[in-house]
N, C-alpha and C positions, 0 to 999 in steps of 0.2 A: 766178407763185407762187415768189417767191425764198427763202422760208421753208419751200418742203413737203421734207418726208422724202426721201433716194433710194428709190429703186426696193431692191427685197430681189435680193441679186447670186442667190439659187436661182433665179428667173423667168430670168434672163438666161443661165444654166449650163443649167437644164434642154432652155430654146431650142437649144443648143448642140449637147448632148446627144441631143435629138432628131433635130436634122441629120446628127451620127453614123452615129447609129442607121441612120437610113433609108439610108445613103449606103452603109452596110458589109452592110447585108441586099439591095441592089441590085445591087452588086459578085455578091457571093454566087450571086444568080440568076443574073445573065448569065453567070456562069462555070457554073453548072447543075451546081454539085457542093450538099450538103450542109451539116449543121449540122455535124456529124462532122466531114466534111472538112476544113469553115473552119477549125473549132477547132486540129483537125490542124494544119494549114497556119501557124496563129496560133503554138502551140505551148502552147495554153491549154486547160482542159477543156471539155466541150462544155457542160455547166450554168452554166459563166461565159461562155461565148459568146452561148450562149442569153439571158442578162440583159443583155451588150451591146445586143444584140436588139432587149430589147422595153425599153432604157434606165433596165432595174436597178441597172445597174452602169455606170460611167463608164468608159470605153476609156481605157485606157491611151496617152499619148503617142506612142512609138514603134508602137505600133499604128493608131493616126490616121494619122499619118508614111506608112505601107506604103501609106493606100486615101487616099493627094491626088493 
């Protein structure tokens, strides 16, 4: 199929996104601190950490950066 469309680049971010997510709410637990904390810790509010989370909101670069 040398003629179909690309792919829509949100499927491929969201994927991305997703793995974030999961990856910074796992950190999270095994440091056995809170949502509070994180955010604390992040430098961010806890309602924008909370959408990191559940991948409301796209993480910031430098924040990625701190959980590789």
């Amino acid at each position: 199929m040398a003629n179909a469309p690309p792919r829509p680049l949100a499927k491929r971010t969201r994927k991305g996104i997703a793995m974030e997510t999961t990856k910074i709410k796992l950190e999270r637990l095994q440091l056995g601190i809170s949502q509070t904390k994180m955010a604390e810790r992040l430098g961010v509010g806890l309602r924008t950490y909370q959408r990191y989370e559940m991948g409301e909101r796209q993480i910031p670069k430098p924040v990625t950066m701190l959980h590789q």
